[in-house]
N, C-alpha and C positions, 0 to 999 in steps of 0.2 A: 853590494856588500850587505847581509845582513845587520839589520840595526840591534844594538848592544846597550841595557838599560847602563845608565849611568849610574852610582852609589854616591859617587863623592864628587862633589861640584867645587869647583873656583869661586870663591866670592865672588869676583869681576862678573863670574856668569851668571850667578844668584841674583846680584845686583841688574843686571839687561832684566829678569825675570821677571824684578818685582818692580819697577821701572814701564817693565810692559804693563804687569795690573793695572799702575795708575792710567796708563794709556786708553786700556778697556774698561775704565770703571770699576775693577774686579776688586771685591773686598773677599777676606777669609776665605783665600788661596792656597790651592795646591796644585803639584804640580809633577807630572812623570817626564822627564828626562832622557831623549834615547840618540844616541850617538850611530849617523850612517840611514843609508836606507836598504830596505827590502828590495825595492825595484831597478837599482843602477849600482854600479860600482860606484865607489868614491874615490876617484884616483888623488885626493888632496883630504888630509883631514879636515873640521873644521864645520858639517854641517850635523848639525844638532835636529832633532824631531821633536818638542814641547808639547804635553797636553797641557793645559793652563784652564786649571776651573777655578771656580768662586761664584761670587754672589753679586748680581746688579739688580735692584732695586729691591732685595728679600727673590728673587727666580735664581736658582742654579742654574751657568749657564758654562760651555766647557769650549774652549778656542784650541783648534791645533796650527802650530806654528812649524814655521823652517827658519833657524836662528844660526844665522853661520855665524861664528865667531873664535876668538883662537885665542891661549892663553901667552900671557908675555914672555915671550920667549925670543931664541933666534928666529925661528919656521915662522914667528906672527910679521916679525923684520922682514921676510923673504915675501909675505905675503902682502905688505901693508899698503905698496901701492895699487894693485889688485881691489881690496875693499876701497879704496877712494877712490878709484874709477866707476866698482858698481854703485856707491854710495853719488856720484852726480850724474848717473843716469836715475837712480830713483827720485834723487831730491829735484833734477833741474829737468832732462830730457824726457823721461816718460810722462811727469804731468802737460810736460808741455806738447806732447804727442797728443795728448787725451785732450786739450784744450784747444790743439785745430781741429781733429773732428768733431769737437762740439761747436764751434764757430760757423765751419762749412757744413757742417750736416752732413758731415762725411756717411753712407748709407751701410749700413749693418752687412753687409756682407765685404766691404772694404774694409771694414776697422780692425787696427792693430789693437788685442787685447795684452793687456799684461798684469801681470800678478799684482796684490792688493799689498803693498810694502807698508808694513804699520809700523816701523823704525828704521831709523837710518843714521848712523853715527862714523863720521871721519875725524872725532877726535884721537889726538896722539895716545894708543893703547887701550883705547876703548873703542875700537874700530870694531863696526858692528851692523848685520845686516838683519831683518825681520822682514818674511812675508807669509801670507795662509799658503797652510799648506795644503793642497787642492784633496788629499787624499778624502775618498767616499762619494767625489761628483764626477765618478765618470770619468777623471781624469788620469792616467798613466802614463810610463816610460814605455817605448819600444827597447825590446832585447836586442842589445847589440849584438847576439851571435846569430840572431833572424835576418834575411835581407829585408830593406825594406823597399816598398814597394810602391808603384807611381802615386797613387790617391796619398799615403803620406809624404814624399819628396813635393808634390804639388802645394799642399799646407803651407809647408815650410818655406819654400820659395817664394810664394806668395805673402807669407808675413817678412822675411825679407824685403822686399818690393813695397809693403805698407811702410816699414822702420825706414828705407831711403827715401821713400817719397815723402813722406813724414819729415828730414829733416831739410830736404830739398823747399820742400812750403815754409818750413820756417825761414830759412838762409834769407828765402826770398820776402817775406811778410815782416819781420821782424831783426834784419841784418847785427844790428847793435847787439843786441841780447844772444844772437847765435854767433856772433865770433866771440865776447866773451866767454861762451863755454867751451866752444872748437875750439879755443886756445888751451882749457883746462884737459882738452883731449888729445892736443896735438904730437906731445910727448908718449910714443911708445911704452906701455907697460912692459913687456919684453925683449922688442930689440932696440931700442934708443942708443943703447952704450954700447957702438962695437969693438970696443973696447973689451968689455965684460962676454967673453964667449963660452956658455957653459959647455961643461966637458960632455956632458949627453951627447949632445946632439948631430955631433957628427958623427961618432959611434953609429948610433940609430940608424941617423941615413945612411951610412956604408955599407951596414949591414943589412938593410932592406936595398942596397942596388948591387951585393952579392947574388941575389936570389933573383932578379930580371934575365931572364930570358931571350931577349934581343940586344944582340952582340953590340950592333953599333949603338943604342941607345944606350948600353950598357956603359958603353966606353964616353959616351960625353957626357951620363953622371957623375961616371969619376971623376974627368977634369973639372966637373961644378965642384964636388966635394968641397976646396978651400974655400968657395965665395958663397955658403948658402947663406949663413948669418948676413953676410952685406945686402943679396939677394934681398932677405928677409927685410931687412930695417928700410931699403929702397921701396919696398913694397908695402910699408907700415907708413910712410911718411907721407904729409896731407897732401890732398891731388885739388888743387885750385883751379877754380868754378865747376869741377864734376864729381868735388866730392860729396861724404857723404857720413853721418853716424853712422857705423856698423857696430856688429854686434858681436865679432873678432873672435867669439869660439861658439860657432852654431856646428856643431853636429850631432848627433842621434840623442846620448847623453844629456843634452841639455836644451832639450825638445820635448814637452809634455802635452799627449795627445789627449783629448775628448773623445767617447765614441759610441755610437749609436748601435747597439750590436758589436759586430765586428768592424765596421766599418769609420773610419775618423772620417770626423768633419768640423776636425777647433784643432788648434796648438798654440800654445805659450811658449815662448821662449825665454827660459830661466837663467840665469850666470850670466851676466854680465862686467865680470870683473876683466875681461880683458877686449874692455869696447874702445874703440877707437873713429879717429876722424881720418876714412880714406877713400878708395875706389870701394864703390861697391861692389866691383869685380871679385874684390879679395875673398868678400864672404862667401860670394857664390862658388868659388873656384874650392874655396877650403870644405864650405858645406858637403858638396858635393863628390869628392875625393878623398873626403876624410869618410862619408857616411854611405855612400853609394855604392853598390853589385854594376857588374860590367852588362846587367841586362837593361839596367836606367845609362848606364854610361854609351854604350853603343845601340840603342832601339831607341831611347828617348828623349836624350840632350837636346837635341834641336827643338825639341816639343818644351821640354821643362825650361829653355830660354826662353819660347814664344810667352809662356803660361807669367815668367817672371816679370818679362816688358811688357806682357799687357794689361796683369797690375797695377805696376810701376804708371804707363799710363794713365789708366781707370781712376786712381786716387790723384795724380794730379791734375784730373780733367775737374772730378769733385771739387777741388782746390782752386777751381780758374786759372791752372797751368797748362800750355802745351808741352808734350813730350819735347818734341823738334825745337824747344827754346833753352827747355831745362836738361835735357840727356840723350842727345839724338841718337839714333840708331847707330851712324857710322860711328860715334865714341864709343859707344855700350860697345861694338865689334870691337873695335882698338883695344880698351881696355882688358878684354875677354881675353887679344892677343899680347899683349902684354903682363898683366898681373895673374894671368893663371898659376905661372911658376910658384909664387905663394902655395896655390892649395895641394899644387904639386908637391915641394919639399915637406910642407908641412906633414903631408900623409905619409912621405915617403922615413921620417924621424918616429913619425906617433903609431903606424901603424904594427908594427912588434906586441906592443903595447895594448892598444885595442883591440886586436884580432887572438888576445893570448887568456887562456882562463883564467878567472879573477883572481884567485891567489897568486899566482905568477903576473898577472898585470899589475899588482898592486907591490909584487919587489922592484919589478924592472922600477916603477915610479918612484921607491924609495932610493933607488940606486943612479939616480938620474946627478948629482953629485959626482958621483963615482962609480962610472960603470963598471962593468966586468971587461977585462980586456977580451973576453971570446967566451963566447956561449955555449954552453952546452946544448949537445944535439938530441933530445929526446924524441919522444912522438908527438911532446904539444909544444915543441920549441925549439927554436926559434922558424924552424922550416916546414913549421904545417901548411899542411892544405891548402887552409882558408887563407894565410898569412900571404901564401906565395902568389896565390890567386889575385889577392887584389892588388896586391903590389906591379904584378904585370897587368893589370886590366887597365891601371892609372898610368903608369907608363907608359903600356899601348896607344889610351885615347889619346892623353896630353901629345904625342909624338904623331898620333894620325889626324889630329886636328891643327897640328904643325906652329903651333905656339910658342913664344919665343922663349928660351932659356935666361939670357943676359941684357933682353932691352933696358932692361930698369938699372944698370949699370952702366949705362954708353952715355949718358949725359954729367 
């Protein structure tokens, strides 16, 4: 979504601004304001673009920032647990990421990097998140209407594989200090209350398993239909001694690449307002189902598993972990068999959505509230191309890699 300069600011957000100065030092400040970015949709209002100059020591010097934040409203209500989720991965899990590889000497080609957070606030209505914003080093978004392709699904899965082993060392090194934050994580930012069933989402998924093309797969979506939300919350809730921090919405979006030429070789992964304490499985299953073409889904899965457990390995050998003690192979299998349903539903609701041009992605998302009882059928919707394509490619894998639907229900 291109970004839109701001005229007229909220105190509250004037106030983060100049808040941030004293942070940097910044006297006789100014400051451009832009709402949204150039490179990605924004499917949630909320992220801001700062230039922020002034003066530290008599040197002009100019900081660009990424200031999510939201004004008091209901939408900040709907949002607020979201920011105090990403708000104790900056304040408590990332430094504490960054402070086992500096302990172990974790080596430069293992280490999870992450973005340089210079504010973080969970107070009530001042909830507020601050990091640099990378634009000018090389760093950018992949276009979600491009596939993407092995060398960046391999990035990603591999920091992946850094963020679980990362919380796997801690669980282990430091148990006290890591259950009291798993605990501030254990509650679902989404599906905890199933009670609370937004009206979206089954919409979404019906209508993405209107358009599957294999009859009987087609037919034991629908009987999912009533149980995906439980599905979901079963699949969100903590999995004891194999779990794990995840980063609970990694796909393409919120995935910022480095690159040398054409060619990536770094990624950050950014948003983490909807992190959680689960199977590691789950990210991988969403990552990949949410972001993936059927040529990584059926040519290179099996590769892109090996690439993630032998990560996952590698950093906790650095650690003085064995695999075989902390996430053996036949759980990693299990879990795969089990919790993929996650990345499955999840794609199967979001992908409308995702796969639709931005102005049209960006009502379905307002409309999420209150859907439309039936879509209209144009040329970019609801039954394009690309729409229908990946919705059976996901279907196809998930059902020919014979994965379970309901296990996470039977107990």
């Amino acid at each position: 979504m291109p970004t839109r300069k701001k005229s007229k600011l909220h105190q509250d957000f004037i106030e983060v601004i100049y808040k941030l100065a004293d942070i940097l030092n910044l006297k006789e400040i100014d400051y451009v304001v832009n709402y949204g970015s150039d490179e990605i949709d924004s499917f949630s209002s909320g992220t801001n673009k700062v230039e922020l100059s002034g003066y530290v020591d008599g040197q002009k010097v100019k900081q660009k920032l990424i200031v999510k934040w939201r004004p008091i409203n209901d939408y900040r209500d709907h949002f607020r647990e979201s920011y105090k989720r990403e708000y104790i991965f900056y304040q408590y899990i990332g430094p504490k990421y960054l402070e086992i590889q500096r302990n172990f000497n974790v080596i430069e080609g293992l280490k999870l990097k992450i973005l340089n957070c210079i504010y973080a606030s969970a107070e009530y209505d001042k909830e507020s998140i601050v990091v640099r914003d990378l634009d000018g080093q090389r760093y950018k978004f992949h276009n979600r209407f491009s596939e993407i392709d092995l060398d960046h699904v391999s990035l990603v899965v591999k920091n992946l594989a850094k963020m679980h082993a990362l919380s796997f060392v801690w669980s282990r090194t430091d148990p006290t200090e890591f259950l009291k934050i798993r605990n501030l994580c254990s509650k679902d930012v989404q599906y905890s209350d199933v009670s609370r069933v937004p009206n979206h989402m089954k919409f979404y998924y019906d209508t993405s398993v209107n358009v599957v093309s294999d009859l009987v797969a087609k037919e034991k979506l629908k009987v999912l239909s009533s149980d995906i939300f439980s599905i979901l919350h079963e699949c969100t809730l903590p999995v004891e001694n194999y779990g794990a921090f995840c980063h609970g919405d990694c796909w393409t979006n919120n995935a910022i690449f480095k690159y040398t030429g054409r060619r990536p070789i770094e990624v950050i992964l950014v948003d983490y307002q909807l992190g959680r304490y689960a199977s590691p499985a789950t990210d991988l299953s969403y990552f990949l189902y949410m972001s993936t073409s059927g040529e990584i889904l059926f040519k290179h899965y099996d590769r892109v598993l090996d690439i993630y457990y032998g990560t996952l390995t590698a950093v906790l050998r650095q650690c003085n972990l064995d695999i075989n003690d902390v996430y053996p192979k036949s759980i990693f299998t299990e879990h795969l068999q089990r919790y993929s349903v996650f990345g499955l539903i999840e794609a199967l609701i979001s992908m409308l959505i995702i796969t639709s041009p931005t102005e049209k992605a960006l009502q379905l998302t307002e409309a999420t509230d209150h859907p439309p009882r039936e879509l209209n059928c144009g040329k970019d919707c609801p039954y394009m191309t690309g729409y229908v394509k990946r919705v059976n490619d996901v279907v196809k894998h998930f059902f020919q890699r014979k994965y379970s639907l309901r296990s996470v229900l039977s107990e």
